[in-house]
C-alpha positions, 0 to 999 in steps of 0.5 A, spaced: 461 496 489 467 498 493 470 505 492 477 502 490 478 511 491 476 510 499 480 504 499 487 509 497 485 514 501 485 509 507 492 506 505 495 513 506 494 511 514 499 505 513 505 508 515 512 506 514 514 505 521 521 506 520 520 513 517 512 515 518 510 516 511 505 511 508 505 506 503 501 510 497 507 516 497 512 510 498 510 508 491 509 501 496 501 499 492 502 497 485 494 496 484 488 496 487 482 492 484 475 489 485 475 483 481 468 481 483 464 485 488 465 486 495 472 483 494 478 488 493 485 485 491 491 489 492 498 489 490 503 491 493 511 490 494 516 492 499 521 495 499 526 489 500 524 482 500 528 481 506 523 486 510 522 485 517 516 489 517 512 485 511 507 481 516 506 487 519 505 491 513 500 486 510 495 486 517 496 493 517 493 494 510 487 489 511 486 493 517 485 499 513 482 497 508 477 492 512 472 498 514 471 501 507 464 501 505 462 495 501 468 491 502 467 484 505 474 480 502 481 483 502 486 480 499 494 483 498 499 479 494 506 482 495 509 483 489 518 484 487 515 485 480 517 490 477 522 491 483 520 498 487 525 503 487 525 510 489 523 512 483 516 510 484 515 514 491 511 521 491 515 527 488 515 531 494 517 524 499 523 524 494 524 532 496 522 530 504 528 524 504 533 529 499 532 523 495 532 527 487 
């Protein structure tokens, strides 16, 4: 069994390039899952569909994921529902970009 807890931890090293702060606070991972052991299934969005960064974010986060203990298969699905908004950004990334 996968510690899906680890495998949050490690996507707060997936860094929006474009403005340094990770996936996790950006409100990009919609869900993470272990449907069958050793499988971790997350769903994430962007914060466009026309992202030109969206290959490079899903390399980013299997390679994040990948090392965790336990974890044999990752598999990312990017999702646009429900649509990502600045709302679903961590409070204080809101407060960092003067976002309220």
């Amino acid at each position: 069994m996968v510690d899906l807890g680890e495998v949050k931890e490690q996507l707060t090293h997936v860094l929006d390039p474009e403005i340094g702060i990770n996936v996790v606070d950006l409100g990009l991972i919609y869900d993470i899952s272990e449907p069958r052991d050793g499988q971790v299934n997350i769903k994430m969005t962007l914060t466009t569909p026309d992202c030109p960064l969206h290959e490079g974010f899903l390399d980013a986060v299997e390679g994040a994921v990948a090392p965790v203990n336990g974890v044999e298969y990752v598999k990312v699905d990017v999702v646009f529902d429900p649509p990502w908004t600045p709302d679903r950004m961590n409070q204080d990334v809101r407060k960092q970009l003067g976002i309220q």
